[in-house]
C-alpha positions in Angstrom: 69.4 57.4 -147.7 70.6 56.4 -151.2 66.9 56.0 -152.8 68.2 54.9 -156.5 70.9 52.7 -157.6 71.9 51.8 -161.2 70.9 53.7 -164.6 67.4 55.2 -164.5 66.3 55.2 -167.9 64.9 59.2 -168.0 68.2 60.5 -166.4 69.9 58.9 -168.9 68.1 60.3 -171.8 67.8 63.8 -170.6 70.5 64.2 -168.9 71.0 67.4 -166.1 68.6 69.8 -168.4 68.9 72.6 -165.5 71.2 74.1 -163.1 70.1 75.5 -159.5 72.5 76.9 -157.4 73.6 76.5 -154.0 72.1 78.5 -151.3 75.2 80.8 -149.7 73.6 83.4 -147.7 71.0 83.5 -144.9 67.6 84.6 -146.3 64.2 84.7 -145.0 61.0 83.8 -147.0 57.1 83.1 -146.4 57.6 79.2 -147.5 60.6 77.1 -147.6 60.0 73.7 -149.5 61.9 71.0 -148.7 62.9 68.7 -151.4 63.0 69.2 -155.4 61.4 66.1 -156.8 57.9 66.0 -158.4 56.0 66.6 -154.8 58.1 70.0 -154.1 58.0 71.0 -157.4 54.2 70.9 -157.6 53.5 72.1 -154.4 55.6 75.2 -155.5 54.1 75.5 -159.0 50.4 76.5 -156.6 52.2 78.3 -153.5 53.8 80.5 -156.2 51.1 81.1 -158.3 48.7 81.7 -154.9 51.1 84.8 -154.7 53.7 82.9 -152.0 57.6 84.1 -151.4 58.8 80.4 -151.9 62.5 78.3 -151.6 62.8 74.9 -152.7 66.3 73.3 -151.5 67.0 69.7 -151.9 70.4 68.1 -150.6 70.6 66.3 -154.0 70.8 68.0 -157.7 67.1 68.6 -158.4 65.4 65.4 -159.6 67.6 62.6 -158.5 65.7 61.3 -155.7 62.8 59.2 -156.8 61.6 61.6 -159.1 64.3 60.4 -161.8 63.7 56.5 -160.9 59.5 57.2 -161.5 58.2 55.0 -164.2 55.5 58.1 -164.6 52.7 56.1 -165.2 49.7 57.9 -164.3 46.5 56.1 -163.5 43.5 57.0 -161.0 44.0 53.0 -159.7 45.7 53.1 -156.3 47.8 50.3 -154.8 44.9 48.8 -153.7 41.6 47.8 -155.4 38.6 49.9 -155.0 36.6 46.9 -154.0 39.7 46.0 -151.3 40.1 49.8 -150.0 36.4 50.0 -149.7 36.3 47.2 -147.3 38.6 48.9 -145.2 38.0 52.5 -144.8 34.6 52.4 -146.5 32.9 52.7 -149.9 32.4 56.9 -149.7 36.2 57.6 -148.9 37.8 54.7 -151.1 36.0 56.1 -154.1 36.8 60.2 -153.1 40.4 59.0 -153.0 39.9 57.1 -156.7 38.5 60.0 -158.2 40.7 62.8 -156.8 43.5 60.4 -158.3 41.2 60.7 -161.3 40.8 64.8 -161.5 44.5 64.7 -160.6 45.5 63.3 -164.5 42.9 66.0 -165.9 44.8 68.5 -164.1 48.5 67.5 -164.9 47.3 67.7 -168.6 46.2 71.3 -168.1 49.7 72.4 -166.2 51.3 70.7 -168.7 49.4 72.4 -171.7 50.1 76.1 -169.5 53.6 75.2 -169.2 54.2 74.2 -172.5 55.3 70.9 -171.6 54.6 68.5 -174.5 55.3 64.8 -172.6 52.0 64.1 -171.5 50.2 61.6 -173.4 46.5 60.3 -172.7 46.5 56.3 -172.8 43.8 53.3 -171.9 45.2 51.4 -168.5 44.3 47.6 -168.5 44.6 45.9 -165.1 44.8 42.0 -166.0 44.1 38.9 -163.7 47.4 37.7 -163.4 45.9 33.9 -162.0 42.8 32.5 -163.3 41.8 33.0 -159.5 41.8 36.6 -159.8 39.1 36.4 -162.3 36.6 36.7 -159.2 38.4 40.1 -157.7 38.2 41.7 -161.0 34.8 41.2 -161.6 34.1 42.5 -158.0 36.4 45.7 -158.9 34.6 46.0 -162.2 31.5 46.8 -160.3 33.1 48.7 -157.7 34.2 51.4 -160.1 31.1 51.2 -162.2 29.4 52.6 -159.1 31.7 55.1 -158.1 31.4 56.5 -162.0 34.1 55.3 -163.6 33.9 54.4 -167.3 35.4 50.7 -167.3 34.9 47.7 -169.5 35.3 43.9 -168.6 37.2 41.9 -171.0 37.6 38.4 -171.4 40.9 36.3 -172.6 39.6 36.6 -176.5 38.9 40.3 -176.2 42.4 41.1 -174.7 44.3 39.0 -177.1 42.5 40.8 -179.9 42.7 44.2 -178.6 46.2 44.3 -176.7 47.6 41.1 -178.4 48.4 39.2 -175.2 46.6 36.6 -173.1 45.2 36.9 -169.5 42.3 35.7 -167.6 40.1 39.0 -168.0 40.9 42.5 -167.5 39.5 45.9 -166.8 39.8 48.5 -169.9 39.8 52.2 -168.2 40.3 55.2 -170.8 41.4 57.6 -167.6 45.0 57.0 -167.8 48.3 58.7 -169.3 51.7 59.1 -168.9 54.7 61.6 -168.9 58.2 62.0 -168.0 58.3 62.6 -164.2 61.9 64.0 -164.2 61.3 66.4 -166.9 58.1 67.6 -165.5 60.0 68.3 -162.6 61.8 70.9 -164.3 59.8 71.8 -166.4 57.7 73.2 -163.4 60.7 74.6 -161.9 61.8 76.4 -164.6 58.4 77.8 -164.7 57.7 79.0 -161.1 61.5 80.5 -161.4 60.1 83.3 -163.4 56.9 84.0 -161.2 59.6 84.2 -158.6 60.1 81.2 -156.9 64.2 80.8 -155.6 65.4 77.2 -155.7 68.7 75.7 -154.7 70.1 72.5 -154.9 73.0 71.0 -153.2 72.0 72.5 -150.2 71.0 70.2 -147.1 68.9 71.2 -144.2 70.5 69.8 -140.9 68.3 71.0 -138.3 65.1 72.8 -137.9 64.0 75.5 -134.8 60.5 75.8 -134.2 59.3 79.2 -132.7 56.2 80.7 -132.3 55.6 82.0 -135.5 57.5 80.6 -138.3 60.7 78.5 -137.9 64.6 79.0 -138.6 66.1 76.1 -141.1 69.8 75.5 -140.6 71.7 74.4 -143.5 75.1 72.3 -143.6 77.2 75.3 -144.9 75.9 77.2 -141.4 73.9 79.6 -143.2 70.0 79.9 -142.3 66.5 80.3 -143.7 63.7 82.1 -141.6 60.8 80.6 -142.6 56.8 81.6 -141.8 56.1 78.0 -143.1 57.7 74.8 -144.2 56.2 72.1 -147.1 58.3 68.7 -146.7 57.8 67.2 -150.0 61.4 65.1 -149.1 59.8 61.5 -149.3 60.8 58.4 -148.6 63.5 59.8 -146.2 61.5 61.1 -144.5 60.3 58.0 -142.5 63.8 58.3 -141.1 62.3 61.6 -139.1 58.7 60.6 -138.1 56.6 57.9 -137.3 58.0 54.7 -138.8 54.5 53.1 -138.2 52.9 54.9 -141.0 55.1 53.8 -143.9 56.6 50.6 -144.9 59.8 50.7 -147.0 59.8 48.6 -150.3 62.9 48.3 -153.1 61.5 48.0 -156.6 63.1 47.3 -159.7 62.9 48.4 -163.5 64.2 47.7 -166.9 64.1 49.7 -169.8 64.7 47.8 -173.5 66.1 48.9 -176.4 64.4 50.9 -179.2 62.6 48.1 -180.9 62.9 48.9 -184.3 59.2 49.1 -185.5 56.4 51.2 -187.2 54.0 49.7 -184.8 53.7 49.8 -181.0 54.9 47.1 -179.9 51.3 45.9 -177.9 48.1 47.0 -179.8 47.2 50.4 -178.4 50.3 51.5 -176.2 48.2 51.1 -173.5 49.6 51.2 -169.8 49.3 47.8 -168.3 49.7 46.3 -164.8 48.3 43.3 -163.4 46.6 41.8 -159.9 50.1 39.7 -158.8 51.4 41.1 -155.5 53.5 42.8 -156.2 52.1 43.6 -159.4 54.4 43.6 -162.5 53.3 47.0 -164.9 54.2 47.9 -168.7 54.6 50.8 -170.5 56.1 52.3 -173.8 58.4 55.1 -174.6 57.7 58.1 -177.1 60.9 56.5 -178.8 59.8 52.8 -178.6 61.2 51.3 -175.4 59.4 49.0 -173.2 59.9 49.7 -169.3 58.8 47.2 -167.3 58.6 47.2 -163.4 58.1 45.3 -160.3 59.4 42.4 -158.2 59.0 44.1 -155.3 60.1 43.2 -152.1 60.9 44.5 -148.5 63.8 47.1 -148.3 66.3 45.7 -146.2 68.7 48.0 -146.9 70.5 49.4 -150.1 73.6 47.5 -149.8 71.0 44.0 -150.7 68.5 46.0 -152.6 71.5 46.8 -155.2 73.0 43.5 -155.3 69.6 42.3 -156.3 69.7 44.7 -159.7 70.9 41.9 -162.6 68.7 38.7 -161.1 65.5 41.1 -160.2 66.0 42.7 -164.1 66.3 39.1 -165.4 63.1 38.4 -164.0 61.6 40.9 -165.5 62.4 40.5 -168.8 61.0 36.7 -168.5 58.1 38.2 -167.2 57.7 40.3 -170.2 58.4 37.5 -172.8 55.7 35.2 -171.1 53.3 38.1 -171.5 54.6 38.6 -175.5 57.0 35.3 -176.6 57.0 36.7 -179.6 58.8 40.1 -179.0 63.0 39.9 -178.0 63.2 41.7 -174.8 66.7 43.3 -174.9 67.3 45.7 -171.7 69.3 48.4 -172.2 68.8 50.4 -168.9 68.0 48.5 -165.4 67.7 50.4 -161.9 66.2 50.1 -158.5 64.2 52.0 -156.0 62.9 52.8 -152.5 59.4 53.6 -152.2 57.1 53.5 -149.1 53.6 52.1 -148.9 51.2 52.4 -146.3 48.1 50.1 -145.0 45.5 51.7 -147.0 47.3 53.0 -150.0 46.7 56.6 -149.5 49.5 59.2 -149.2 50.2 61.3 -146.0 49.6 64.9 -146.6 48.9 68.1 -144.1 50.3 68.7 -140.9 52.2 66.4 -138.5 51.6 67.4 -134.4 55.4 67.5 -133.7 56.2 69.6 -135.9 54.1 73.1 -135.8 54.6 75.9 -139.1 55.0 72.4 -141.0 53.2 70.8 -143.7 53.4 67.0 -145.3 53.4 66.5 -149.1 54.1 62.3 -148.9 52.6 60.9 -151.8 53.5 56.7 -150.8 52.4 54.4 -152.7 52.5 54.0 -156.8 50.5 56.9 -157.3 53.2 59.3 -156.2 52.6 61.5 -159.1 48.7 62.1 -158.8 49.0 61.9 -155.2 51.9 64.9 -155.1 49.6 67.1 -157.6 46.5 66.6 -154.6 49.0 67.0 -151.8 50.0 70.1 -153.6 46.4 71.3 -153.8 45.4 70.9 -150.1 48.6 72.2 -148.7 48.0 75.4 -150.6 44.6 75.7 -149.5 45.5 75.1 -145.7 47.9 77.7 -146.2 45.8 80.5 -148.0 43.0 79.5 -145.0 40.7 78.1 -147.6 38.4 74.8 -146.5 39.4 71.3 -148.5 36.5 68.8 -147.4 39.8 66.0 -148.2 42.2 67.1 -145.5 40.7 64.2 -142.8 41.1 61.5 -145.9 44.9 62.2 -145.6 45.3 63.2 -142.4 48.5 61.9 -140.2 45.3 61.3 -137.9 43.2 58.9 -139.8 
């Protein structure tokens, strides 16, 4: 499946920063990750360092799957408000999976720090009523997280003009947010887990897989093999191609990012990450070099040869939405591009084993917390592996 069409703004800017080679021999290893984006690269940064033999191969150069069309914000808020979620799979569980999203950001700040990866920046996330109407769901959210621990303030339609210098109903102001560069992070982790050992290899597409007693044999396209103890899918989106096409629903999004607005100032008070309570929900964020990306107007994939033709009027949109938020700012996109991502009924990512498929462990982070939700996928699979307990496994289970 083509997952991205048109210019993402980070592959632009950075460019191919690393070359992986293609695999061209039969090997055999104790893991074999499938698929080099943010999920696999994570879940190899912990198998490595748990003292694993790992491969990652990808069919794709590394990163340009979803990972390159990420809009890397990262917040502990998942698809669906705590207040909703809680509703549906109960209070306890709603509010484990809000603050794992939560101890996920602390944690990508620490990698990042070991790594020496300087892209991660700390940032308020204000989720705004988008309708008057919405005032009411906020305010029930607003006590939702108060009780699961979360610091959050409520603001009203003075406080976020003064504060953020737009208007909306009300809004809740949460400090726990950030946000990086999901395709340099990528190789950034890569780069690291290379020198503790870790083989990867891109270009290289896996064609069929033979389950046997104790490990499995992965055929590649070129007719060369990989015997395998134990497999990590981290391939995505695609992969609802393979298993149960109940669990996830296919959505395109869309993005633009502007041009470098000339300024000394951000271009909203406090740079902070913002996203609102329309479904689907439109989200902001800046650029260490003063771009505005802006994101959303969602809508059912129907395939890519639609989803593309939909780029120019979908980044129009956009940009009006954008200028209603701040008439006073000229919007110019530089960059536009389009996505598939898959969300399921409660917002949570699939991530352990699949019954089907023995020796084999999911790392699907759906939803729009794929990068939180690939760093906890990462954490569990490892621990399932090593033979170490996770209380979590059930919350993600293909069972639940």
């Amino acid at each position: 499946m083509n997952l991205t069409t048109g210019y993402p703004y980070w592959l632009i800017n950075s460019g191919l920063v690393a070359t992986y080679p293609k695999l061209e021999k039969s090997v055999k290893t104790d893991i074999v990750i499938i698929g080099g984006g943010i999920s696999g690269a994570l879940a190899a940064y912990y198998l490595v360092d748990a003292g694993y033999r790992c491969i990652v191969v990808d069919a794709r150069t590394i990163g340009l799957g979803s990972t390159c069309a990420s809009t890397s914000l990262l917040q502990y808020e998942l698809d669906k408000p705590l207040s909703v979620l809680s509703e549906q799979i109960g209070f306890q569980s709603a509010s484990r999976a809000y603050r794992m999203c939560s101890e996920a950001i602390d944690k990508i700040e620490s990698i990042s720090e070991k790594i020496n990866f300087n892209l991660f920046e700390r940032q308020n996330s204000v989720y705004f009523a988008a309708f008057k109407k919405d005032n009411e769901l906020l305010k029930s959210e607003f006590e939702y997280r108060k009780k699961a621990g979360f610091q959050v303030q409520l603001l009203d339609e003075s406080e976020i003009k003064y504060r953020f210098g737009f208007t909306a109903p009300s809004a809740i102001l949460s400090a726990q947010g950030a946000s990086t560069d999901a395709y340099l992070f990528t190789h950034a982790l890569l780069q690291y887990s290379l020198k503790k050992g870790l083989e990867v290899f891109d270009r290289t597409e896996v064609t069929q897989i033979e389950y046997k007693k104790n490990g499995a044999v992965i055929k590649l396209g070129n007719g060369f093999t990989i015997d395998t103890n134990k497999i990590v899918n981290a391939s995505g989106y695609e992969i609802s191609e393979f298993i149960d096409k109940k669990i996830v629903k296919l959505t395109s999004t869309y993005a633009i990012a502007s041009e470098s607005i000339q300024s000394h100032v951000p271009v909203w008070k406090d740079s902070a990450l913002l996203w609102n309570t329309a479904d689907p929900y439109l989200y902001l964020r800046l650029t260490t070099d003063n771009r505005v990306i802006v994101g959303g107007r969602d809508e059912e994939f129907s395939g890519t040869v639609r989803r593309d033709r939909l780029i120019k009027k979908k980044s129009a949109m956009l940009k009006n939405d954008f200028s209603k938020l701040f008439p006073e700012i000229e919007l110019i996109p530089e960059f536009s591009w389009t996505g598939t991502f898959g969300s399921t009924k409660d917002a949570l990512p699939y991530i352990g084993t699949y019954s089907k498929t023995p020796h084999t462990f999911y790392a699907l982070g759906f939803g729009g917390n794929g990068i939180t939700f690939s760093l906890t996928a990462a954490e569990i699979i490892c621990d399932m592996i090593s033979g170490k307990a996770n209380k979590d496994v059930l919350l993600y289970s293909f069972s639940r």
